[in-house]
C-alpha positions as CSV (number, residue, x, y, z in Angstrom):
1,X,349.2,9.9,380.1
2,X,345.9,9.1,378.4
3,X,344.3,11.8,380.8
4,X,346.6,14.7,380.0
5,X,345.8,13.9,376.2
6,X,342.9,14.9,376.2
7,X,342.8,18.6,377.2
8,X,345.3,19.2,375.2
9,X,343.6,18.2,372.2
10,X,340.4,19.9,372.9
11,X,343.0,23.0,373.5
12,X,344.1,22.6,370.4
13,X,340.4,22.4,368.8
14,X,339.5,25.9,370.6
15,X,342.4,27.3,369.3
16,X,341.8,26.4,366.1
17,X,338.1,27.8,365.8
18,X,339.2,31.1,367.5
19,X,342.0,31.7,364.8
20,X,339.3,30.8,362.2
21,X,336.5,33.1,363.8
22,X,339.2,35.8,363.7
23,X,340.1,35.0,360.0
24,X,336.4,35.3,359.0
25,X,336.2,38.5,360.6
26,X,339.0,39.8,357.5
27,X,337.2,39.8,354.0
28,X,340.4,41.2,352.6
29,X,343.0,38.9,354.4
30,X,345.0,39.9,357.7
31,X,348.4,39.0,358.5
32,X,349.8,35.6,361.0
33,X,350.7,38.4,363.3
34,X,347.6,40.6,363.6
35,X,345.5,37.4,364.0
36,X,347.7,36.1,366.8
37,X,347.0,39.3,368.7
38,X,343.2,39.3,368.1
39,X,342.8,35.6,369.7
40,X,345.5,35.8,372.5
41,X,347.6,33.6,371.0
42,X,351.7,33.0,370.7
43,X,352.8,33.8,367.1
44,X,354.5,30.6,367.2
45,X,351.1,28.8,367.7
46,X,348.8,30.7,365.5
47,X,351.5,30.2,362.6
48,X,351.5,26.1,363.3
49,X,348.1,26.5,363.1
50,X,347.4,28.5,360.4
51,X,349.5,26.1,357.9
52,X,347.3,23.2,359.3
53,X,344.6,25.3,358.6
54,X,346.2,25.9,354.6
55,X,347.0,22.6,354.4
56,X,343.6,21.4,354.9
57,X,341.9,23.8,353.5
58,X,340.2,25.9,355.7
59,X,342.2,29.0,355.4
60,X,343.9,30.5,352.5
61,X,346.9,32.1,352.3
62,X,347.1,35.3,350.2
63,X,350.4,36.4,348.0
64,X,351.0,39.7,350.2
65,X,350.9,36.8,353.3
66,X,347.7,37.4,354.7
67,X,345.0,34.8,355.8
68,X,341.2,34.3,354.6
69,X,339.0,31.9,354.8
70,X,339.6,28.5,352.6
71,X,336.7,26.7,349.9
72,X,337.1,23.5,352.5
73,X,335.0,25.9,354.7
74,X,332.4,27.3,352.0
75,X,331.6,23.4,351.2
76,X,330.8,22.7,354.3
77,X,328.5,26.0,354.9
78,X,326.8,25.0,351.7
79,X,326.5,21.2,352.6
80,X,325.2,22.6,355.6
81,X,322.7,24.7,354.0
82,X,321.7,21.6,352.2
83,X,321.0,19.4,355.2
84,X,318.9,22.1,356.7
85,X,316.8,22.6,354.1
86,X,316.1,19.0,353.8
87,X,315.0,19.2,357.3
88,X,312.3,21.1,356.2
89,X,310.9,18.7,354.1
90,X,311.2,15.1,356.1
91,X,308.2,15.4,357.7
92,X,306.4,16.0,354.5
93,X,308.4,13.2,353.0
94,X,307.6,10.9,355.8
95,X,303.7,11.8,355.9
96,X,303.8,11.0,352.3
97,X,305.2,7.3,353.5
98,X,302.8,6.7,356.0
99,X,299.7,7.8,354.0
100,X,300.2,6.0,351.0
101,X,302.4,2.8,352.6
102,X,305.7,3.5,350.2
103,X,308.8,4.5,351.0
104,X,309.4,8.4,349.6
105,X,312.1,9.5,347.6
106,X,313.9,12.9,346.6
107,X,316.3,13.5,344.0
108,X,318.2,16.5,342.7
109,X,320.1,17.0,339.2
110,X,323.5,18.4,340.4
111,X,327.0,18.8,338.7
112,X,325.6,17.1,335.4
113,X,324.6,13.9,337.7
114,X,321.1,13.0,339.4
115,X,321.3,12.1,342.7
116,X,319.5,11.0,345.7
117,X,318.9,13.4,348.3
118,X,316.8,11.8,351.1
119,X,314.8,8.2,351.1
120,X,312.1,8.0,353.7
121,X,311.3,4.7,354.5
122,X,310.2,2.2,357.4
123,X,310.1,-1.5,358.6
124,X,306.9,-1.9,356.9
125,X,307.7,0.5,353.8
126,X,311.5,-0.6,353.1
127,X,313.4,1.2,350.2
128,X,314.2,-0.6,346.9
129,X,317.3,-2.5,346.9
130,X,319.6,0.0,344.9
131,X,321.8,-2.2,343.3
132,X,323.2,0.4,340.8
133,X,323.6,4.1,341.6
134,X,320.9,6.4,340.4
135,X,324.0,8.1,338.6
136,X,324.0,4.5,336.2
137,X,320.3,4.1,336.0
138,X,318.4,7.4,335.8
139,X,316.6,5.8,332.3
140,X,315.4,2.9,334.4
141,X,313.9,4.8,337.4
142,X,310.9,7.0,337.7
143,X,313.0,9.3,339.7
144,X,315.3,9.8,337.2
145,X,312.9,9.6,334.1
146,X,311.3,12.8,336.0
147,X,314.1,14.6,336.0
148,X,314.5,14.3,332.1
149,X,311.4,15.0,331.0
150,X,311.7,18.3,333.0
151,X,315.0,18.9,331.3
152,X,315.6,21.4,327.9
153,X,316.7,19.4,325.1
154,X,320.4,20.8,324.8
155,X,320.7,19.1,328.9
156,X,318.8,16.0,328.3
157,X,321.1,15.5,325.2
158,X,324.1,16.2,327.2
159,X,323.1,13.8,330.1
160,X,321.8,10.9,327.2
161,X,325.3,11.4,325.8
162,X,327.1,10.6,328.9
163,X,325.1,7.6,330.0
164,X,324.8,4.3,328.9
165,X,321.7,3.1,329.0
166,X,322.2,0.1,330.7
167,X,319.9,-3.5,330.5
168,X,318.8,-3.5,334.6
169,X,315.8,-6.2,333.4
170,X,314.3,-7.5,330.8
171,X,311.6,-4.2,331.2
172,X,314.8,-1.8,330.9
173,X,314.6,0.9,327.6
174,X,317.8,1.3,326.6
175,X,316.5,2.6,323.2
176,X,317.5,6.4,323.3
177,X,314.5,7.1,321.0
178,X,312.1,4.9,322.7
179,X,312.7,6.5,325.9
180,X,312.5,10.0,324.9
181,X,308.8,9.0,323.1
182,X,307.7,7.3,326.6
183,X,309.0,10.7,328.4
184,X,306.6,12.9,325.9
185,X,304.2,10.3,325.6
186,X,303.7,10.0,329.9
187,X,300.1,8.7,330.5
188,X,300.2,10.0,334.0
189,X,302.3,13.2,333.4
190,X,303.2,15.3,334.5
191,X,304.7,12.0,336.4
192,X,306.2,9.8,334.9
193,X,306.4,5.8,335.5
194,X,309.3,3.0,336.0
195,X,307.4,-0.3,335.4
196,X,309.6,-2.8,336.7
197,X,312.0,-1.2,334.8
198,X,315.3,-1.0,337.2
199,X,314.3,-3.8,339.4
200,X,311.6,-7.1,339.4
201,X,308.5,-6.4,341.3
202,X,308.8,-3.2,341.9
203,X,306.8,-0.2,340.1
204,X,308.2,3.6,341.2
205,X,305.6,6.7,340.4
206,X,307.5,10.1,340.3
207,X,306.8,13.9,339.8
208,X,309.5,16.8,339.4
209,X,310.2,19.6,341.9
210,X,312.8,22.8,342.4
211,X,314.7,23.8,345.0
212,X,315.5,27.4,343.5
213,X,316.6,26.4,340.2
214,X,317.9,23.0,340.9
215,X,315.7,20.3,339.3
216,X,314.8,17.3,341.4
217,X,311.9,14.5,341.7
218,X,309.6,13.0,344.3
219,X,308.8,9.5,344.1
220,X,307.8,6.5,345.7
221,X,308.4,2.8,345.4
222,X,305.8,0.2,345.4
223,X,305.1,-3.7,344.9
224,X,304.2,-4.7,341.6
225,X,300.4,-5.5,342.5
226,X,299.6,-2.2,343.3
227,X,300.4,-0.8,339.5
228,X,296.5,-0.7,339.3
229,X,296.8,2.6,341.6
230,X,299.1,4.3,340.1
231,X,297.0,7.3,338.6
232,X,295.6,7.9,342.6
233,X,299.0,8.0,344.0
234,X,300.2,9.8,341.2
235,X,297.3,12.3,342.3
236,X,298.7,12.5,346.0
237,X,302.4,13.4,344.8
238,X,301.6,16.2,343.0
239,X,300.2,18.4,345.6
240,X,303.0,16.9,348.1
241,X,305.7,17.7,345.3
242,X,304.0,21.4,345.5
243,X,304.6,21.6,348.9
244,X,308.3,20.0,348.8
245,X,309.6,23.0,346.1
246,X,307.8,25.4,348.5
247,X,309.7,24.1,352.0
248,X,312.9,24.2,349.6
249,X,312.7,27.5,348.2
250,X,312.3,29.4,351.4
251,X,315.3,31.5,352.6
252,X,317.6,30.2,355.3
């Protein structure tokens, strides 16, 4: 029994994809029938799975009954788009790790939240434990400090007002004032710094970059001792960050 299974499924998995290649090939919608004759199917098949396909969300069905293609499929063409593009950019990321001995971070700004993309990061360069999401702590992390200083007023307001800023150590500004003057005030802009700020030990150095129009940072994490460098590695981000924003602005 357990042999037969699995044909069938995979059957039903090419099925599937040929109704939805023939679906994408009908900006304007095309009928359960037409579609049935284009992939060789029975009617009675391509109309089971067609309101799978609804019901999930990879095909819409249109008030005069035709079929196009759903959002669940333009979400995972765009999440798709994403992971290629970050392709592009690990090996910088991870040449960044090896040459300065931290682990390497990227974040993004996206949907009013700032997020982390990619962390690059090795047996002898581990990450920082994240204990809190960056969405709870972007005032207590370089990353995340980046990311607001690069920010107009009228979105760094908006994001202030719909965070708390939360006590992560004893080093933790959760003055709204306070942090905006340390975000002007920068000694190493355009980076900015997280001194033990979101956890014990650790110092983070980060600078902003783009992909298109979406704001992100580059960072990297580091033991407490080696504040004294800060400036230098500060110095090797920048150009790294230039070549980041570069890899991500390219056209796929």
């Amino acid at each position: 029994m357990a042999g037969q299974d699995g044909p069938t499924l995979i059957t039903s998995v090419q099925r599937a994809f040929r109704l939805l290649e023939a679906v994408s090939a009908h900006e304007n919608g095309a009928p359960a029938k037409q579609l049935a004759r284009e992939t060789g199917l029975p009617l009675a098949t391509a109309y089971h799975l067609l309101r799978t396909l609804v019901h999930d969300g990879y095909v819409r069905k249109l008030e005069d009954g035709g079929f196009v293609l759903g959002d669940r499929l333009r979400t995972l063409h765009t999440s798709g788009r994403g992971q290629a593009l970050l392709s592009r950019v690990r090996p910088t990321l991870a040449a960044l790790r090896d040459e300065l001995a931290t682990a390497a971070y990227l974040t993004f700004y996206e949907e009013g939240e700032i997020r982390v993309a990619e962390i690059v990061d090795g047996p002898r360069t581990p990450r920082v434990d994240l204990w809190v999401g960056f969405e709870d702590a972007g005032h207590a992390t370089a990353l995340g400090k980046s990311v607001l200083r690069e920010m107009d007023e009228e979105a760094r307001n908006d994001y202030l007002s719909r965070h708390h800023l939360a006590d992560l150590t004893p080093r933790t500004i959760t003055s709204t004032p306070e942090l905006l003057r340390q975000l002007d005030a920068s000694p190493v802009a355009p980076a900015v710094t997280d001194l033990e700020e979101y956890a014990l030990g650790t110092v983070c150095v980060a600078v902003p970059v783009y992909s298109g129009d979406v704001l992100g940072s580059l960072g990297v994490s580091l033991p407490v001792d080696r504040q004294p460098r800060l400036r230098e590695i500060r110095d090797r981000l920048i150009p790294t960050a230039n070549r980041v924003t570069r890899g991500l602005s390219l056209t796929i």
